[in-house]
Phi, psi and omega in degrees: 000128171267103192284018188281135111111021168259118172319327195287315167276033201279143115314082216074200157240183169309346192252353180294142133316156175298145161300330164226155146218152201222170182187104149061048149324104172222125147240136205255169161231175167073214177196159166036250201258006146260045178291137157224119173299098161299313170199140176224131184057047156326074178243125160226183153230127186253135143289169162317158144066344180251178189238154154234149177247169168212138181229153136179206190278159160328125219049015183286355181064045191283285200287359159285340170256348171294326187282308198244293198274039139283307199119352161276323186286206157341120164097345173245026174199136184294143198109323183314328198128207181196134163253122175243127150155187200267062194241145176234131167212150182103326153086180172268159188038036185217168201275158180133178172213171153297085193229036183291133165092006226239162167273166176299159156123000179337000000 
């Protein structure tokens, strides 16, 4: 039996929001002509019932970026760096906030 394109097993419906949702994500370190780019233009999305893993290599910017759409990273204490970008979290009816277009520190 193929649990691929089966209803029974669906999660949500097509039309739901996401649970996260993050949009063109860029974070920096440093200031002015000691700027260091970290992660740039970063967009996912979580549903309901689903998981993301984020891999990559050592210094590849999984936790500078789990760290700023916390709300913790870049941007939310001086010195930290600086975060542009969108996350939305919580979805309609569910706990979360709205923290589309803010800088980190949201």
């Amino acid at each position: 039996m193929s649990l691929a394109g089966s209803d029974e097993y669906a999660v949500g419906g097509a039309d739901e929001q996401p649970v996260l949702s993050v949009a063109d994500l860029s974070i920096t370190a440093g200031a002015g002509t000691e700027s260091v780019s970290l992660v740039r233009d970063l967009s996912l999305s979580v549903g309901h019932g689903e998981t993301l893993g984020i891999v990559g290599e050592s210094g590849s910017g999984k936790t500078v970026t789990a760290l700023s759409v916390g709300g913790l990273g870049a941007g939310s204490r001086p010195g930290a760096g600086d975060a542009v970008g969108a996350v939305a979290a919580g979805g309609p009816g569910r706990a979360g906030s709205d923290r589309g277009g803010r800088r980190a520190g949201w």
